[in-house]
Each structure stands twice: as structure tokens, then as C-alpha cells.
C-alpha positions as CSV (number, residue, x, y, z in Angstrom):
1,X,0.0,0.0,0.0
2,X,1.6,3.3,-0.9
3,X,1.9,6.3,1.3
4,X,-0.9,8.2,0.1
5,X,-3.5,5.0,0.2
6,X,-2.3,4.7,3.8
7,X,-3.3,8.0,4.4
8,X,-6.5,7.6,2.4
9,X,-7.2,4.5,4.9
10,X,-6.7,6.8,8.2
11,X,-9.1,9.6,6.9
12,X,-11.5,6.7,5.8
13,X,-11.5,5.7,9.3
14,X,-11.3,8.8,11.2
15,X,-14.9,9.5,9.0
16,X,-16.6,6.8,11.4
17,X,-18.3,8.0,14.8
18,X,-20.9,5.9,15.8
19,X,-22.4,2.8,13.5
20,X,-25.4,1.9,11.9
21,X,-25.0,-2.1,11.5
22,X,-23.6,-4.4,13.6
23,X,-22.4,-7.8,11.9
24,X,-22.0,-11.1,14.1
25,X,-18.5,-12.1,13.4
26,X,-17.1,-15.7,15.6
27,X,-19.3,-14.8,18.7
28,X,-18.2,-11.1,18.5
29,X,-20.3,-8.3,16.8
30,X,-18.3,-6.2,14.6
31,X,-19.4,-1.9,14.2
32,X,-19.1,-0.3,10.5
33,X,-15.6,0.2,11.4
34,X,-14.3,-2.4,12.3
35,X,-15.9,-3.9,9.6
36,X,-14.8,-1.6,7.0
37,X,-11.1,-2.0,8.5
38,X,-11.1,-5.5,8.1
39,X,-12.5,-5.2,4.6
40,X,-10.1,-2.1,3.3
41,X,-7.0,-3.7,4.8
42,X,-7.3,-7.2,4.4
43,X,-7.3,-7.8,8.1
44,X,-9.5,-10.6,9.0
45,X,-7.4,-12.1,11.1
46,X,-7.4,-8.9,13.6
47,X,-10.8,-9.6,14.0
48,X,-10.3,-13.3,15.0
49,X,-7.6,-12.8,17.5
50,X,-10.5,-10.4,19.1
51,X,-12.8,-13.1,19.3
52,X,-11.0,-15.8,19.8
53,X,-9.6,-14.5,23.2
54,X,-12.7,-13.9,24.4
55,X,-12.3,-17.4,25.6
56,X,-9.2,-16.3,27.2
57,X,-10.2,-16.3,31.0
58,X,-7.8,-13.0,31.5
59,X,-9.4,-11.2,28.7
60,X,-13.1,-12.8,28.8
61,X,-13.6,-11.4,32.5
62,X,-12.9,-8.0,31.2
63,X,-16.2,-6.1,29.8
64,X,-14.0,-3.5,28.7
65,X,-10.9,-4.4,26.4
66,X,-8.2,-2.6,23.8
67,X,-6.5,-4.4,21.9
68,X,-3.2,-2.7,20.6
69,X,-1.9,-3.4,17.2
70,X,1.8,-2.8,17.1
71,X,3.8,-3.6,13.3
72,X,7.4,-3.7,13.6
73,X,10.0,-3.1,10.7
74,X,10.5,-6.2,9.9
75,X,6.7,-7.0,9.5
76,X,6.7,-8.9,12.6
77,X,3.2,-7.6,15.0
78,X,2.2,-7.6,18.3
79,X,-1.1,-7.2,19.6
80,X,-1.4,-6.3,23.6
81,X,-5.0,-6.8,24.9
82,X,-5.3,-3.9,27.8
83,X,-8.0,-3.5,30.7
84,X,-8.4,0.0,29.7
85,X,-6.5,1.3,32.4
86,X,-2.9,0.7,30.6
87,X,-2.8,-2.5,32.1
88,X,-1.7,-5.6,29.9
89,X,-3.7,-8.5,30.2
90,X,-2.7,-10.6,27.3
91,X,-0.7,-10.4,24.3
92,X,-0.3,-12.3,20.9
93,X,3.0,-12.1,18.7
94,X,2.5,-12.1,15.3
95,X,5.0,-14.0,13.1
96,X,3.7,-11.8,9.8
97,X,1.9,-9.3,8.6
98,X,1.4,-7.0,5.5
99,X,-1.0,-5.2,7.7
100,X,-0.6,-1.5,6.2
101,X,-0.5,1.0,9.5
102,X,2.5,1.2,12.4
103,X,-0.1,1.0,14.9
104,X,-3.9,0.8,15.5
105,X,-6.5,0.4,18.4
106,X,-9.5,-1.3,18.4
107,X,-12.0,-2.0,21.2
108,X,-14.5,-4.5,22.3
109,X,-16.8,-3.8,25.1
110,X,-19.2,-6.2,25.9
111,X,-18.5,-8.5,22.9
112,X,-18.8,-5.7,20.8
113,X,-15.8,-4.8,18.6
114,X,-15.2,-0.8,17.7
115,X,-13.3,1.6,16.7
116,X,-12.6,4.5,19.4
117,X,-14.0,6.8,17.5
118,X,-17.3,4.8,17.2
119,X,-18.0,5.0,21.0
């Protein structure tokens, strides 16, 4: 993804603030968003890592999770599930990825997975 079709990506997303639709996604419900995200940047597999550690007693027992996408360099990730008070809870390295942004946050409250801005 070039430079200016990340850019184009973050001002796509920055344009969501609430949601119309929720879509059931593994047990999880996903907002336009998150939905959209997955969609624009071929990122499916974000969305299962949030589901599937809802079976994760740490997470699960948390009504109120972020989960932190960090990409390094060498396209190597790591994902750090917080409380929403800064405190880790969980993580999930990430051998690969060609996931186009440095960072992003999603979060799921209650089940339901969203972007910040969607809140």
C-alpha cells in the first residue's frame, strides 16, 4: 500500500463516529468500522484474534478491552490486549503481517468490537 493509500485508509477511518450495522463475526459483533477496517485492509485475522480471546479467561472477564496493534520493521506484530486502564492482560506475537499501518486500536466492550471513534 503506498503512502498516500495509507493515508487515504486513516481519513476513511477517522470519518466513522458511531455505527449503523452491527455484523455477528465468531461470537463477536463487529461496528461499520471495524468492519470496514477489516474489509479495506485485508485484516480478517485482527478480527479473529479479538474473538478468539474472548475465551481467554484474563481477557473474557474484562467487559472493557483494547486491543493494541503494534507492526514492527520487519513486518513482525504484536497485539497487547489492555484492561483500559494501561494494564496488559494478554498479548499475541504475530510471526507476519502486511497489515498496512504502524499501529492501531481497536476496542471491544461487551462482545462488541469498535473503533474509538465509534463510541
Amino acid at each position: 500500500m503506498t503512502e498516500s493509500e495509507k493515508q487515504q485508509l486513516i481519513n476513511d477511518l477517522n470519518q466513522f463516529h458511531g455505527t449503523e450495522h452491527y455484523y455477528r463475526y465468531l461470537g463477536i459483533i463487529l461496528t461499520d468500522g471495524v468492519k470496514f477496517l477489516c474489509e479495506s485492509a485485508k485484516c480478517w485475522w485482527y478480527a479473529d484474534i479479538i474473538a478468539s480471546m474472548q475465551f481467554e479467561n484474563k481477557v473474557k472477564k474484562e467487559p472493557f478491552q483494547v486491543f493494541k496493534l503494534n507492526v514492527n520493521p520487519d513486518q513482525t506484530a504484536r497485539v497487547t490486549i489492555e484492561d483500559g486502564n494501561d494494564n496488559i492482560i494478554f498479548y499475541q506475537d504475530i510471526q507476519y503481517t502486511d497489515f498496512p499501518l504502524d499501529k492501531f486500536v481497536v476496542w471491544c466492550i461487551d462482545k462488541i468490537a469498535l473503533l474509538p471513534s465509534e463510541y
